[in-house]
C-alpha positions in Angstrom: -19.8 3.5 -13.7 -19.2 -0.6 -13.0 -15.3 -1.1 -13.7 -15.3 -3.8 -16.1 -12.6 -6.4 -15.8 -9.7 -6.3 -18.3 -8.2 -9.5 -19.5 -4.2 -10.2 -19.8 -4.2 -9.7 -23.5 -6.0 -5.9 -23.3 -3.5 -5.0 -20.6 -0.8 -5.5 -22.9 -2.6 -4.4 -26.1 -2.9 -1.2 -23.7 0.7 -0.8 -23.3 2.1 -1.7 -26.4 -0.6 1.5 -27.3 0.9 4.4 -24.8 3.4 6.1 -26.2 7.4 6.8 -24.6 5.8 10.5 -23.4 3.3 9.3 -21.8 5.6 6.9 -20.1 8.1 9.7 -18.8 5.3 11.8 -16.8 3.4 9.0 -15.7 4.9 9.8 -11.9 4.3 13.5 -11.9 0.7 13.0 -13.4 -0.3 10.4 -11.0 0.7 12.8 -8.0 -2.0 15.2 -9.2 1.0 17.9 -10.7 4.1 18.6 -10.8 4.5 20.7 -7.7 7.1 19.7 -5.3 5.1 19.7 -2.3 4.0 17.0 0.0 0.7 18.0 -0.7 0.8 16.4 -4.2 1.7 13.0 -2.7 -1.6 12.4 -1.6 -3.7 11.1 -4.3 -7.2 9.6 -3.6 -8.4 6.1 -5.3 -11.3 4.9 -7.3 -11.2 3.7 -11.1 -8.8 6.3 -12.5 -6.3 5.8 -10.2 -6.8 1.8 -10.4 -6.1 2.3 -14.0 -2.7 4.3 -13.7 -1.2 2.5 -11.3 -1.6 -0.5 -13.9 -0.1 1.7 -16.4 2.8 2.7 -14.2 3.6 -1.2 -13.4 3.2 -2.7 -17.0 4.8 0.4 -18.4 8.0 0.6 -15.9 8.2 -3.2 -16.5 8.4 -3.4 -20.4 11.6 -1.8 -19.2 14.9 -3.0 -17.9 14.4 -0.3 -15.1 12.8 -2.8 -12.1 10.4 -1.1 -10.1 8.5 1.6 -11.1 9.3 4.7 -8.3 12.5 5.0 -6.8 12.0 5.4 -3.4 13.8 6.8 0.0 11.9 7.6 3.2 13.1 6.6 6.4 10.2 7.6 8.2 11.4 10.7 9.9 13.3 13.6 8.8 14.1 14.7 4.8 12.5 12.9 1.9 14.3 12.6 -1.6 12.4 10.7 -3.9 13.7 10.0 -7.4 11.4 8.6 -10.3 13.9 7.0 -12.8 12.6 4.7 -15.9 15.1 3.7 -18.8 13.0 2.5 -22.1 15.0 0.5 -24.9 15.3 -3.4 -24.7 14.8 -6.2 -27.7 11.3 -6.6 -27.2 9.9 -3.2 -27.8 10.8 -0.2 -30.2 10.9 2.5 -27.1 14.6 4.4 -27.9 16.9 4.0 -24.8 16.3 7.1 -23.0 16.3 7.7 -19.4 13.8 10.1 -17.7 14.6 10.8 -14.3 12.2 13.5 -11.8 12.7 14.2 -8.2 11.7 16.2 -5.7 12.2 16.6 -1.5 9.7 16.8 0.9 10.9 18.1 4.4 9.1 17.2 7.5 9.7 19.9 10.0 9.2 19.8 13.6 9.3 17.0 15.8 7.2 15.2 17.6 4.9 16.7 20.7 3.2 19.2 19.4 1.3 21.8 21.2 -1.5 21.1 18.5 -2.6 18.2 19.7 -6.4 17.4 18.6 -9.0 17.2 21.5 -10.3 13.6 21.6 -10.2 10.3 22.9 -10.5 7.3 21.4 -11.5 3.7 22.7 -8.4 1.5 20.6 -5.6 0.5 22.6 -3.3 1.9 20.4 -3.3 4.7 18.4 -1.0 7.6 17.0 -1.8 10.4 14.5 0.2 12.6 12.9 0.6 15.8 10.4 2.4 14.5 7.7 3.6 18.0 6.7 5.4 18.8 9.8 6.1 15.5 11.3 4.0 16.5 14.5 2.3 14.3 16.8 -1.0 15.8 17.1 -2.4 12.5 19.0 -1.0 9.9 20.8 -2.3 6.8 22.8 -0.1 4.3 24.0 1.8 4.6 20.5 4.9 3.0 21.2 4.3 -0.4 22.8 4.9 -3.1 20.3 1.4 -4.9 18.9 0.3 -7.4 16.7 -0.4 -5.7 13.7 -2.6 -8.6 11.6 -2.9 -7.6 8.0 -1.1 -4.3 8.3 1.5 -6.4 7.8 0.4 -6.5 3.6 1.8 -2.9 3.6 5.1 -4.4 4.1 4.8 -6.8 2.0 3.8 -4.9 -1.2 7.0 -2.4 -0.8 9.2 -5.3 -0.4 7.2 -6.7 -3.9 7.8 -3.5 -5.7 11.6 -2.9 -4.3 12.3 -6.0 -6.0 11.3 -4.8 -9.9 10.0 -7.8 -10.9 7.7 -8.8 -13.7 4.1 -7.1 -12.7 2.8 -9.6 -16.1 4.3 -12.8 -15.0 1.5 -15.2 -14.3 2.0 -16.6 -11.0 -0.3 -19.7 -9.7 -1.7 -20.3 -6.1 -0.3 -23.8 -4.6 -2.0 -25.6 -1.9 1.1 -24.2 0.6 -0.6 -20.9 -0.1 -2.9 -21.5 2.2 -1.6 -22.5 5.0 -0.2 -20.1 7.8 -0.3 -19.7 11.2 -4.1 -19.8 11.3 -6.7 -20.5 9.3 -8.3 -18.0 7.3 -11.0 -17.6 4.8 -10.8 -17.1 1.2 -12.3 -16.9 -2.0 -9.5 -18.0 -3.7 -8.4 -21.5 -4.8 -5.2 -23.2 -5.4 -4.6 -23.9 -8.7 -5.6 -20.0 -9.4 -3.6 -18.2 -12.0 -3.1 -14.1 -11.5 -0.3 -12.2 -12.7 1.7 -10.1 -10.1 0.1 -7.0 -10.7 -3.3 -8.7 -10.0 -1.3 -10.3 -6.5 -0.6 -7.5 -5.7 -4.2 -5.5 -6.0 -5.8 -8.6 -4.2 -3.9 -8.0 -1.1 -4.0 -5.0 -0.5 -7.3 -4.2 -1.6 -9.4 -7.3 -0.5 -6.6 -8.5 2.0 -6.7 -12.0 0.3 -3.7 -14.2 2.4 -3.2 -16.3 -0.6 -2.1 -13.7 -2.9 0.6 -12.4 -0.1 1.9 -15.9 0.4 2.4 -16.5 -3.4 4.2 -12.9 -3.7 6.8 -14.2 -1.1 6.9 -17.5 -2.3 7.7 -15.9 -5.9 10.6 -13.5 -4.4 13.8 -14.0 -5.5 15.5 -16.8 -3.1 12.5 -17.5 -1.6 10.1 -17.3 1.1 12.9 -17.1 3.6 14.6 -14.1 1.2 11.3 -12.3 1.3 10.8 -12.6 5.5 14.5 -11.7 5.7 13.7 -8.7 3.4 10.8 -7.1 5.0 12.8 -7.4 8.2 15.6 -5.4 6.4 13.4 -2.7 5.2 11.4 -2.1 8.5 15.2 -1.8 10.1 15.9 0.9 7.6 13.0 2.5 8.1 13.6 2.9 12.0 10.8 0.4 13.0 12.4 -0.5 16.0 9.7 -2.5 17.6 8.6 -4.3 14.2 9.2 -7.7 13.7 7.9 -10.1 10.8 7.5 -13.6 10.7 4.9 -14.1 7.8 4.1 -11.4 4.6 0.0 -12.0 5.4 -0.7 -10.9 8.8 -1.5 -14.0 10.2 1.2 -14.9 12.6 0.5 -13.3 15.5 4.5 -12.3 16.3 4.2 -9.8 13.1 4.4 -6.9 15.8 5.3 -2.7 15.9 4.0 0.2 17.6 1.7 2.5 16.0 4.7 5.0 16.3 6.7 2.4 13.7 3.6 2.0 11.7 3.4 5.7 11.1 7.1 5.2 9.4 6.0 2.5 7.3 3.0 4.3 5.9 4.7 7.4 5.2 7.0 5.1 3.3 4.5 3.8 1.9 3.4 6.7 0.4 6.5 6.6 -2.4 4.7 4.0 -3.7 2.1 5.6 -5.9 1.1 2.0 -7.0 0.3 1.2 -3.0 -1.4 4.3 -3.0 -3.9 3.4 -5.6 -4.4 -0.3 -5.4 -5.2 0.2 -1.5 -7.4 3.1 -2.2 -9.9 1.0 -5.0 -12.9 0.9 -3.7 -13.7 -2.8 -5.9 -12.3 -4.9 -8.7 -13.7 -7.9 -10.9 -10.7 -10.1 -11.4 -11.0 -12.9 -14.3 -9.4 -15.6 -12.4 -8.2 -18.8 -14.4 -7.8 -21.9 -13.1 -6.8 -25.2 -15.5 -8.6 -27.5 -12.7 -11.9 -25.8 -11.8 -12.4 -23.6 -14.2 -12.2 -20.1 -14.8 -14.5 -17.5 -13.2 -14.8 -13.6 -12.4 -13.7 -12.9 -8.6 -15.9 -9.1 -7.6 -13.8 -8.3 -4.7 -14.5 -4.9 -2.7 -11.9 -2.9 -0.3 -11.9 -4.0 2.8 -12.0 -0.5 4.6 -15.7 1.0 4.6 -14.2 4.1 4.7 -12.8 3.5 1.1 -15.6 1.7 -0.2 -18.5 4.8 0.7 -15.9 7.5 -0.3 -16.8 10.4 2.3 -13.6 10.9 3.2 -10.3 11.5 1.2 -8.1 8.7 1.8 -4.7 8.4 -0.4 -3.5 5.1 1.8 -5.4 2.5 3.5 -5.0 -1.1 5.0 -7.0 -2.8 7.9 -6.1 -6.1 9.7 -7.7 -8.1 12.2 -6.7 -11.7 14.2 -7.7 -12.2 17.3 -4.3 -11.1 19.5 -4.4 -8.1 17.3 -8.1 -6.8 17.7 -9.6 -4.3 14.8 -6.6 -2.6 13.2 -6.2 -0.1 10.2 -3.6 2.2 9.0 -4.7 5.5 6.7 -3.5 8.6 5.5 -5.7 11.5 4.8 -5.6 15.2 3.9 -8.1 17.1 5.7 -8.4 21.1 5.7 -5.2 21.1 3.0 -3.0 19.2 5.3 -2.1 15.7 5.5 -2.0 13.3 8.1 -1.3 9.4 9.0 -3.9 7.5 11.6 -2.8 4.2 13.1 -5.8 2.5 14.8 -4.4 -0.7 16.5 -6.2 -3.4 19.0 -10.0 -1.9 18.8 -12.4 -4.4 20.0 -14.7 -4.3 17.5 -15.2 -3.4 14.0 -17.5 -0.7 15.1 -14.9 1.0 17.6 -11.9 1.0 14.8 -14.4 2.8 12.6 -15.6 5.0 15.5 -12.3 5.9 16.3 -11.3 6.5 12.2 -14.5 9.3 12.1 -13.5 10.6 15.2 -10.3 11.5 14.4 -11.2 12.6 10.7 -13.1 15.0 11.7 -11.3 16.4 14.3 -9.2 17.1 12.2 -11.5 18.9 10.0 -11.7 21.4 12.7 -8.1 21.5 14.5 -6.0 24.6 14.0 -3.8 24.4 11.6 -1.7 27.4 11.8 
């Protein structure tokens, strides 16, 4: 069925609607269970989950609590992860209660696995692992440092949702917006008015440069602050090849090995938000716009993988400027395990996508035990 798109006003009709226990078990519900298991991390897209990862911005954002997950993974070894909201300010009726869950994933082994899947792939870089044990079960030239193009969004929507801000607060495009380090198309214009939830879906989903520049420029001292902070976080993560000189993608020094981009997706993967926005497959966004007009934006994901749904895929970005070739980062579960794929510097879009299949279903036929 079409997803029709929602206005401002029904968003927050929506919420004012849901009630406080809804609210408290909106984490453990959107992981598919409550089991503590890195297996109930993964958590496919589509309409649903489009529509609960709204719910879980608007509704931790009616709060004082700031971001919606709590989140620590830094990229190897133990994962605690603790989901706290508190509900109870002047503008709603919610009583001040605080609801906190957590649960650890362990990631045992280590790297150089004896289970490594039998292939070869024609990217430059590439690096997959089981996200269970922490293995490499495929390597290829995974820890030189490479541009990264509009992996880079990844990035830029945990350093968004670290910061707890508004999700409703209206933000509007400006003509610096467009301007980077190259010149890029877009279906967006300046003068365009989105909230930061709908930002936030537009990058990640539809990869839209804009929408990444504006969530910067909107950060809390800045669009220096924000650069500095997804420098920060990529340090605590142990990303250390990664640097990052723009939140879009565009600037060709945005580098890290797919090694350090395996770190950032499994971080990545706290973010249930992340997990659902770059997992919908399309989107109609009522875009208003004082100037021109107002119009309905149909956007689709840019990963075909997403968009024909064959395989189960519970993170996705891809990325592409010239220096950085055909690039896309996923994570997948595949015979009841999970797993991250990096694809950097394919020369085509047919090769990253070559690559992606190949390694998918390998891994619907490795040994797993």
């Amino acid at each position: 069925m079409k997803q029709l798109p929602l206005t401002k006003q029904q968003l927050i009709a929506a919420l004012i609607s849901l009630s406080l226990g809804s609210v408290a078990q909106a984490a453990l519900t959107i992981n598919g269970g409550s089991s503590a298991e890195s297996s109930a991390r993964v958590s496919w897209g589509g309409a649903d989950s489009l529509s609960e990862a709204r719910s879980i911005m608007y509704k931790a954002n009616n709060s004082n609590s700031g971001s919606a997950i709590k989140k620590v993974d830094n990229g190897h070894g133990t994962t605690n992860i603790t989901n706290t909201r508190t509900f109870g300010n002047s503008n709603n009726s919610f009583n001040n209660t605080t609801n906190a869950n957590s649960y650890n994933t362990t990631y045992r082994g280590s790297f150089g696995s004896s289970s490594m899947i039998p292939i070869s792939t024609d990217s430059r870089s590439v690096a997959v692992i089981d996200a269970e044990t922490g293995e490499s079960i495929y390597e290829k030239d995974a820890d030189i440092a490479r541009p990264m193009a509009s992996i880079t969004k990844v990035m830029t929507a945990m350093v968004v949702l670290d910061a707890g801000l508004d999700m409703r607060e209206e933000l509007t495009l400006d003509p610096e917006d467009f301007v980077g380090p190259k010149r890029a198309s877009s279906n967006l214009k300046s003068g365009d008015r989105l909230n930061r939830a709908e930002m936030l879906l537009m990058a990640l989903m539809k990869s839209e440069n804009p929408a990444a520049k504006s969530l910067a420029r909107n950060y809390p001292g800045g669009y220096s602050a924000f650069i500095r902070a997804m420098n920060r976080k990529a340090q605590d993560l142990g990303m250390t090849t990664a640097f990052f000189g723009d939140p879009t993608g565009l600037d060709k020094r945005n580098v890290a090995s797919s090694n350090d981009l395996v770190k950032m997706v499994r971080a990545a993967g706290n973010y249930d938000v992340i997990r659902r926005f770059s997992t919908t497959k399309s989107y109609d966004f009522y875009v208003s716009n004082f100037s021109s007009g107002n119009r309905t934006y149909k956007a689709n994901n840019t990963s075909s993988l997403v968009r024909d749904g064959s395989y189960p895929i519970g993170i996705s970005k891809t990325g592409f400027i010239n220096e950085a070739g055909r690039c896309v980062v996923m994570e997948t579960r595949v015979n009841n395990r999970p797993a991250i794929i990096v694809i950097l510097g394919a020369n085509s879009s047919a090769t990253r996508w070559g690559d992606a299949k190949n390694i998918l279903n390998s891994l619907a036929t490795r040994r797993t035990v």
